[in-house]
N, C-alpha and C positions, 0 to 999 in steps of 0.2 A: 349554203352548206353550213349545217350551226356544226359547232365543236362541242366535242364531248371535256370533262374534265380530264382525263385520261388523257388526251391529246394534248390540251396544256399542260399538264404535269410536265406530259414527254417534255414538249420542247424548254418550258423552264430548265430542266435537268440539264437537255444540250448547252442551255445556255449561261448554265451553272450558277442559274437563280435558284435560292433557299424558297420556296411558297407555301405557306399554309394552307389549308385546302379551304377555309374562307377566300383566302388571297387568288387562288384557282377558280376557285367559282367567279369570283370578281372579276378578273381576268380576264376570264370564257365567254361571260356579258359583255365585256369591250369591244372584245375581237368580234362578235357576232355583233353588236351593230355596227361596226364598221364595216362587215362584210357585206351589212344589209345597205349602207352609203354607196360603195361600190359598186353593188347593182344595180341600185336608184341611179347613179351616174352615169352607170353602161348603158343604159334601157333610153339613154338620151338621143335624141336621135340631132347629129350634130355634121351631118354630109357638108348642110351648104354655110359651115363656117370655116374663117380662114383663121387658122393657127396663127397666136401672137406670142411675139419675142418676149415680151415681160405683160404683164397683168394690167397695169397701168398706164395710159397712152400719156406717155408724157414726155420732154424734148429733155436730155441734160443742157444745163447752163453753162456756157463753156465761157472762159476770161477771155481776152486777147494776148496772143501770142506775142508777146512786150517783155524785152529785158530788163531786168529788177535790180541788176546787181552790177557794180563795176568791173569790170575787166581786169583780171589781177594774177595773170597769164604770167609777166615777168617776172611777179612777184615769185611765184611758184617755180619758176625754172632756174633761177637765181639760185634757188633751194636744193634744186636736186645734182644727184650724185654726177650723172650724166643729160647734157639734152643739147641738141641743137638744131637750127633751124626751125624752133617751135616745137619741134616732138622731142617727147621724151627717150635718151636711148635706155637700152635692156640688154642684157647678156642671151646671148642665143642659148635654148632650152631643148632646141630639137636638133636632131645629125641628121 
């Protein structure tokens, strides 16, 4: 379904693009081969494939789950206003 330039005017407008009517006509050629792409891709006949999660079959690399950093737990609690027994306390917020 080709676009007229009238039709892109419209939607520029809605879209509160300034378009010269070179820039319309330019435009209108875009939209219409793209519209011509989308039918080349519909016209595919794609039943016996199975839909993939990303484009690329590829595994992520994942680290080992390994502590990096020393333990400085006291350090921090040492610090705060209230804690004990390893948690920290807090003023009750809810009734």
């Amino acid at each position: 379904m080709p676009l007229t330039d009238e039709q892109v005017g419209r939607l520029a407008r809605l879209a509160r693009l300034s378009m010269s009517d070179d820039s319309v006509n330019a435009a209108r050629r875009q939209l219409d081969n793209i519209f011509v792409l989308i039918t080349q891709m519909q016209a595919i006949d794609t039943s016996g494939i199975e839909p993939m999660s990303h484009p690329q079959e590829s595994a992520a690399r994942l680290r080992e789950d390994v502590v990096t950093e020393a333990d400085q737990r006291a350090a921090f609690q040492a610090i705060a206003p209230q804690a004990e027994g390893g948690l920290y306390l807090v003023p009750k917020v809810i009734e």
